[in-house]
C-alpha positions as CSV (number, residue, x, y, z in Angstrom):
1,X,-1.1,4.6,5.0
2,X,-1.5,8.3,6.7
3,X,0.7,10.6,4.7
4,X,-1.2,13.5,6.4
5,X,1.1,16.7,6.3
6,X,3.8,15.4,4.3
7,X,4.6,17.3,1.0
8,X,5.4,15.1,-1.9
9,X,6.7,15.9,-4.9
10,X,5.9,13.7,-8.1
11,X,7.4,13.9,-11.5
12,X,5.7,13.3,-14.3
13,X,2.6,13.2,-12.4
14,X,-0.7,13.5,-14.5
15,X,-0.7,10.1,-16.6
16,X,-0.3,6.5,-16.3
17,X,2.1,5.3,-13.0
18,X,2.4,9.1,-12.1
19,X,-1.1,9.8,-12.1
20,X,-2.0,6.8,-9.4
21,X,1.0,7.2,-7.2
22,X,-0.2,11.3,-7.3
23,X,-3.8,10.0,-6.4
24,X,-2.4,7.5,-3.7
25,X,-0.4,10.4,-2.2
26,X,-3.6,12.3,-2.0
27,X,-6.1,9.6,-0.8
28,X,-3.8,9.5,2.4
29,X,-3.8,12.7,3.2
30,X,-0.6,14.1,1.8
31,X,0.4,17.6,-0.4
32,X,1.5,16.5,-3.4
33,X,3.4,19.3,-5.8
34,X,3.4,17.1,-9.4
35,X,5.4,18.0,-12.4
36,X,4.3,17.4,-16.4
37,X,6.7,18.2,-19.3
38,X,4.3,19.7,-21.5
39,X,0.5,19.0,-22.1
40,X,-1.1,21.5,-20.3
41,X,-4.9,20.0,-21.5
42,X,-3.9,17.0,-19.6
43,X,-2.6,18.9,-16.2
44,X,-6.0,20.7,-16.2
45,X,-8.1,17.8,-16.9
46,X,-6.2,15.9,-14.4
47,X,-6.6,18.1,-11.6
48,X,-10.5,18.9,-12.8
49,X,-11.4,15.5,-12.1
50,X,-9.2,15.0,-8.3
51,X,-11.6,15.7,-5.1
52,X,-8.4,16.4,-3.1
53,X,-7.6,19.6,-5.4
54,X,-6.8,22.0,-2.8
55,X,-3.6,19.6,-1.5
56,X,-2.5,19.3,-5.3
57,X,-0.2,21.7,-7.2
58,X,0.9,21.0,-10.5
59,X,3.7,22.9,-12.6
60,X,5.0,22.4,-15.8
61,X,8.9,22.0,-15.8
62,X,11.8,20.0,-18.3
63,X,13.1,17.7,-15.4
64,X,16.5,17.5,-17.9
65,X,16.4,21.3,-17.5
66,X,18.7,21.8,-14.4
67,X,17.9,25.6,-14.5
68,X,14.1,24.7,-14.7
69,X,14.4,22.4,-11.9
70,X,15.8,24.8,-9.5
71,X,13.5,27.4,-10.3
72,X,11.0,24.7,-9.5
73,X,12.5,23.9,-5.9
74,X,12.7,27.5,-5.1
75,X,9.1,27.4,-5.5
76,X,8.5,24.6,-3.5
77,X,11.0,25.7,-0.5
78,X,9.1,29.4,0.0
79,X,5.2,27.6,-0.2
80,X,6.3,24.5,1.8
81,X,9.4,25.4,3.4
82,X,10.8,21.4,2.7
83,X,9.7,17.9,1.4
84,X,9.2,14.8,2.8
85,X,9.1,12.3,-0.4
86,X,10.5,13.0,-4.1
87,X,9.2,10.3,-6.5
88,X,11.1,10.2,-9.8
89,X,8.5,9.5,-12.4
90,X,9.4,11.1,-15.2
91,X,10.3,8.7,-18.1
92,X,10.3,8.8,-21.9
93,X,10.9,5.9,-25.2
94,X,12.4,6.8,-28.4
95,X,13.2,2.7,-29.8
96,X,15.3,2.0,-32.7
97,X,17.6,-0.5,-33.1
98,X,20.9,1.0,-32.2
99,X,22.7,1.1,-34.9
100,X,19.4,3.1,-36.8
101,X,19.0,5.3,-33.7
102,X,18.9,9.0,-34.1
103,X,21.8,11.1,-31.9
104,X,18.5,13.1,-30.4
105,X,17.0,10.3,-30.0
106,X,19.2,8.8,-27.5
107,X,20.2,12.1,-26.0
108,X,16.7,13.0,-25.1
109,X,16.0,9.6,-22.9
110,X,19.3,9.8,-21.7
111,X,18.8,13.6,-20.3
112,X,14.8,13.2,-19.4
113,X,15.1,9.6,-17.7
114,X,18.5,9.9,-15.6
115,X,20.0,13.2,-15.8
116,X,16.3,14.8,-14.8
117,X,16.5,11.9,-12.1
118,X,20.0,13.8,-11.2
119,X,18.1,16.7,-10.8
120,X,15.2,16.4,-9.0
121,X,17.2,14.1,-6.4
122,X,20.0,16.7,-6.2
123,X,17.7,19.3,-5.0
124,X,15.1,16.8,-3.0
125,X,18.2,16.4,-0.9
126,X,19.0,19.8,-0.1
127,X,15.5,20.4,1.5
128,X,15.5,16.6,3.2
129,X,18.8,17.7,5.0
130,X,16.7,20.8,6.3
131,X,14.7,18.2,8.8
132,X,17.1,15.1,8.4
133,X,14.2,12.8,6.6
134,X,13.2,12.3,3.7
135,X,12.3,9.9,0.9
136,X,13.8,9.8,-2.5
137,X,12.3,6.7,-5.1
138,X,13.6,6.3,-8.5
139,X,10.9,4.9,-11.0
140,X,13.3,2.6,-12.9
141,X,12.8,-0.5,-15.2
142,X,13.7,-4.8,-15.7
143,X,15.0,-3.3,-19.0
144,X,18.0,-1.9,-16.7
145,X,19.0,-5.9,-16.8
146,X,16.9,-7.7,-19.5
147,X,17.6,-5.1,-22.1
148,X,15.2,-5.8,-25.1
149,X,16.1,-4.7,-28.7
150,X,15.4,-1.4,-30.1
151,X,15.8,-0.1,-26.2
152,X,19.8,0.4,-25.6
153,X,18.7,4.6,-24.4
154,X,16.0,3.5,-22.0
155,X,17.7,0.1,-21.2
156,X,20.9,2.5,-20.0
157,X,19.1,5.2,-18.6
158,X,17.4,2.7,-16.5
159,X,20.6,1.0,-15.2
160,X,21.8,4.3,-14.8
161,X,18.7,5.3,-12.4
162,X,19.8,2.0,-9.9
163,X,23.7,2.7,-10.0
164,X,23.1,6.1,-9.0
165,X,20.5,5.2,-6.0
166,X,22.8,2.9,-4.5
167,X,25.6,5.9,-4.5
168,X,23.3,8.3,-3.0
169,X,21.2,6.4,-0.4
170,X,25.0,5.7,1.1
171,X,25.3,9.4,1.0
172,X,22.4,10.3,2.4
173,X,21.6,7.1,5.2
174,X,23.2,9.2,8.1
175,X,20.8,11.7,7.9
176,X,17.7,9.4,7.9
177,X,17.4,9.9,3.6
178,X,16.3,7.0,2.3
179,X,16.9,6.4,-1.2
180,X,15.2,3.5,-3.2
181,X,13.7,2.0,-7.1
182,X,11.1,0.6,-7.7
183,X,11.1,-1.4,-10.7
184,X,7.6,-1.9,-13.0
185,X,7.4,-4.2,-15.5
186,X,4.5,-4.3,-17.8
187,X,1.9,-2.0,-16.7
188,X,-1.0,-0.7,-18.5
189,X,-0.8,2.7,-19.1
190,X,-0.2,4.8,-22.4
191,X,3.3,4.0,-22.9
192,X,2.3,0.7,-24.8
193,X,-0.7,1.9,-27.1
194,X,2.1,2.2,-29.7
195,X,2.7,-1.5,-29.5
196,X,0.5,-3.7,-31.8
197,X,-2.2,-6.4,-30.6
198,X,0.4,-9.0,-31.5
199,X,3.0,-7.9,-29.9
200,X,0.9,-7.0,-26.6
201,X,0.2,-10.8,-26.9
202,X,3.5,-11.7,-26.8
203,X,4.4,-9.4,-23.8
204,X,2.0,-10.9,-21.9
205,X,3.6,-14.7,-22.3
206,X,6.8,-13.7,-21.3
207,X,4.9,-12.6,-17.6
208,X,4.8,-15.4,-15.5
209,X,1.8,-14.1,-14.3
210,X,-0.1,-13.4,-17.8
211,X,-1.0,-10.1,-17.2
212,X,0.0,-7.0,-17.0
213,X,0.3,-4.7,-13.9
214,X,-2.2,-1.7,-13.3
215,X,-1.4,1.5,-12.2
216,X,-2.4,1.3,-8.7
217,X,-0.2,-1.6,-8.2
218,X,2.5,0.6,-8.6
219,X,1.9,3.5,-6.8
220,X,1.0,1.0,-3.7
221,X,4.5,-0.4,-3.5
222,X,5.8,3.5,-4.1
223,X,3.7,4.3,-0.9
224,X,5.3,1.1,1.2
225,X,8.8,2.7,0.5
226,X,7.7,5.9,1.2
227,X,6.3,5.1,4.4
228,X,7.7,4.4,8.3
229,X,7.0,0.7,7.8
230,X,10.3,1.2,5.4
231,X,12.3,3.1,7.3
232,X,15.6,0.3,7.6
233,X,15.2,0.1,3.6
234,X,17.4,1.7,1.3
235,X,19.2,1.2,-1.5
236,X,17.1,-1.4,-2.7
237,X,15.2,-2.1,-5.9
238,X,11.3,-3.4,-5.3
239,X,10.3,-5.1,-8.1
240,X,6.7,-5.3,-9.8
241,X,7.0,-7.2,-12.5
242,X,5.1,-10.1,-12.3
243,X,7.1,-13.0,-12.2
244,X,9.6,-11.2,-14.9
């Protein structure tokens, strides 16, 4: 896929799925402007080790922040002028079985995975209308219907993430916004080295296809949606789950 001069913005862009849909972006020729939350060693590492680091800008912003956020787009509008794709990576877990689960706790998914999807799609939009196109993907969960226990924040922040793309890609399909999810299941990245060898096991049964999902898997069905060749799809959810 040629992404050549189109400016994409990533959230949560220098680890696990963030960090190969950022690299994808980049391989095809695109500008990518990637956010972090907060670990600034892993930002500079990141962008020590990319070949493509003159078409990669990263900054460091709360994406539940909505002051932060606009700050961040007023940046991006006087470098760039607009964007072309927003992908809305940025995700957190806090488990606990509900009725042990912390007020914070629940707050802080709730705020980081939908509200900071609220945000970053709010002002994607704004600079999409400048040009009438744009791209807007959610990065959302099968916990948004299979629910697992000790996940009732994520589980609703994920649901949350699909309800509100199929509201704004009806908003937005007039002006040649589309607005999609994509939906990993297991994939390997850091967000499971706090689960257990056993556990991991038993993840991986429940797959149909008794493995989990890399990376790059991800970002490649990101790309699809972000692409011409998707250009009558919107308000969809694009699973990559295997089998789940």
């Amino acid at each position: 896929m040629d992404f050549t001069g189109q400016n994409v913005i990533v959230t949560g862009a220098t680890r696990g799925i963030g960090r190969a849909i950022t690299e994808g972006f980049l391989a095809a020729g695109a500008t990518v402007i990637g956010t972090y939350g907060s670990n600034d060693d892993a930002a500079r590492q990141f962008r020590d080790e990319i070949d493509a680091a003159d078409r990669l800008q990263l900054h460091r912003c709360d994406v539940a922040d909505h002051l932060a956020v606009e700050v961040f787009y007023r940046l991006v509008e006087e470098r760039y002028g607009t964007i072309d794709v927003l992908v809305s990576n940025a995700g957190i877990r806090r488990d606990a079985v509900t009725a042990m689960m912390r007020q914070d706790d629940w707050q802080r998914v709730i705020d980081v995975n939908l509200t900071g999807s609220f945000n970053m799609a709010k002002q994607a939009v704004l600079l999409m209308l400048k040009k009438k196109y744009g791209r807007i993907i959610f990065i959302t969960s099968p916990m948004a219907h299979l629910g697992f226990a000790g996940q009732a924040n994520y589980s609703a922040s994920k649901a949350g993430q699909i309800g509100m793309m199929r509201s704004l890609s009806k908003e937005t399909a007039k002006r040649k916004i589309t607005v999609n999810c994509v939906s990993p299941g297991f994939i390997d990245t850091e967000l499971l080295d706090d689960l257990d060898e056993t556990m991991l096991k038993e993840y991986k049964k429940i797959v149909p296809m008794r493995r989990f999902g890399s990376p790059s898997e991800v970002a490649d069905a990101v790309m699809f949606l972000a692409s011409d060749k998707a250009s009558y799809i919107t308000g969809s959810v694009l699973d990559v789950n295997g089998g789940l």
